[in-house]
N, C-alpha and C positions, 0 to 999 in steps of 0.2 A: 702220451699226448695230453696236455692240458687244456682242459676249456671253461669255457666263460659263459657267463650270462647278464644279459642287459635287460630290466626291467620297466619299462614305462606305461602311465597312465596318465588319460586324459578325459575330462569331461566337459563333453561337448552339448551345449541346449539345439538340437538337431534331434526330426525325426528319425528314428533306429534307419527306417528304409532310405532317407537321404543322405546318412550316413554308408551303409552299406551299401548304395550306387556310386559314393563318391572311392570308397577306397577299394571296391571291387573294380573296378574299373583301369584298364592298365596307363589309360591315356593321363591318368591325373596321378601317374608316377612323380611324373617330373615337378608338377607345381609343387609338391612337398621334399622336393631334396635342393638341397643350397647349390647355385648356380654353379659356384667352383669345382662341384663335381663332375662337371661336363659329363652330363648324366645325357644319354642317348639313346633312347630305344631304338636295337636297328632288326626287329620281328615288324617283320611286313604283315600286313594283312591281321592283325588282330582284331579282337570280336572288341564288343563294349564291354562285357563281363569277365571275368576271369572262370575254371573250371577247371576240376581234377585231370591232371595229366595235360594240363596249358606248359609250354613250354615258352620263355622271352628270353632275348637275349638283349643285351647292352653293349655301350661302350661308358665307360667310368673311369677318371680320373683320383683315385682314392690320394696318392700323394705325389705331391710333387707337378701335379699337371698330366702324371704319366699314362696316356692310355690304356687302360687293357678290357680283354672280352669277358663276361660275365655274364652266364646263363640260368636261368630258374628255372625249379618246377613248381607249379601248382598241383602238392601233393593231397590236400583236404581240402575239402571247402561244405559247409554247413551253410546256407543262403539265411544272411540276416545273422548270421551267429561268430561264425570263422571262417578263415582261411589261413592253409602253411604254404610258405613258399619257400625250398631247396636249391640251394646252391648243387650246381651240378661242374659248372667247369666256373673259376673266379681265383679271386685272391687269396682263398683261406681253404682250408682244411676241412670245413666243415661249417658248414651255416643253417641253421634253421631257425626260421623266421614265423612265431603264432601273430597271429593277426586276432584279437576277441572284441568282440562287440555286446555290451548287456545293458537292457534297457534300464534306467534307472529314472526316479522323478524328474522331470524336468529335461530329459535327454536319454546320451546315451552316456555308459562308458567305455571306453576303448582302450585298449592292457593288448601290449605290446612285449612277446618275449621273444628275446635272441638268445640263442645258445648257440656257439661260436669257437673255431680252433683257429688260433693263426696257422702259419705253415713254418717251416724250418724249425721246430722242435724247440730250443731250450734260449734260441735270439728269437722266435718267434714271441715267447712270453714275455724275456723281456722288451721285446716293441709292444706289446698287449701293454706292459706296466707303463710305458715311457710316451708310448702315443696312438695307441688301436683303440683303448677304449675311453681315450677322452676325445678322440675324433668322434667314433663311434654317437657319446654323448652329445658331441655338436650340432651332428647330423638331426638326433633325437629331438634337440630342442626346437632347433630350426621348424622339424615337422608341425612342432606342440605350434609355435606361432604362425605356422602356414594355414594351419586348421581352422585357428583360433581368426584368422585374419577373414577366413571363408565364411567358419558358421558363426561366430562371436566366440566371446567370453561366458564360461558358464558362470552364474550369480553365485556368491558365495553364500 
């Protein structure tokens, strides 16, 4: 089985704790994932916070338009610090998603790792090479400017 990992950071001029209300939070999924993903939370009744053993489910459009179910867990979460969120039933093989928050002058920073299996073994990799993880990247940037759109730009 081959897997991957996607690495991102961002730094945000945002208190730590306004940070961590905004991405703990399940309802402000969707303002950071790009509209063509017909990203749709369909877990009823969720809290404002996320917490160990939260379970959400989706509807997500990954290619093509084409619907499918995608469910998460919230397997960690450190308040102010981290949270992992588990793919339990989705598109891949395998997903785990850190969420890191560290305070640094002037903000915060926020580091992003995904470690990642497609599925169907050895055409799995190559759609990883051909177009998993430069969507993947798409996805990522799109976030980096939804953020940046929210909290600002961090000063260079």
């Amino acid at each position: 089985m081959a897997f991957y990992q996607l690495k991102s950071e961002q730094k945000i001029p945002a208190p730590l704790e306004a940070v961590w209300d905004f991405i703990s939070s399940p309802a402000n999924l969707k303002k950071i994932t790009p509209s063509y993903m017909g990203f749709d939370i369909t877990s009823g009744g969720l809290p404002e916070k996320m917490y160990q053993g939260m379970i959400i489910t989706y509807k997500v459009s990954p290619v093509a338009g084409i619907k499918t179910d995608w469910m998460t867990e919230i397997t960690h979460v450190r308040d102010r610090e981290y949270f992992v969120d588990e793919q339990r039933i989705g598109p891949y093989r395998l997903w785990h998603h850190q969420h890191l928050l560290e305070e640094i002058p002037g903000g915060v920073l926020m580091k992003d790792i995904v470690t990642y299996s497609p599925p169907f073994g050895i055409l799995g990799a190559i759609a990883n090479h051909l177009l998993i993880k430069h969507k993947l990247k798409e996805i990522f940037d799109f976030r980096f400017r939804a953020v940046e759109q929210i909290f600002g730009t961090f000063p260079l």
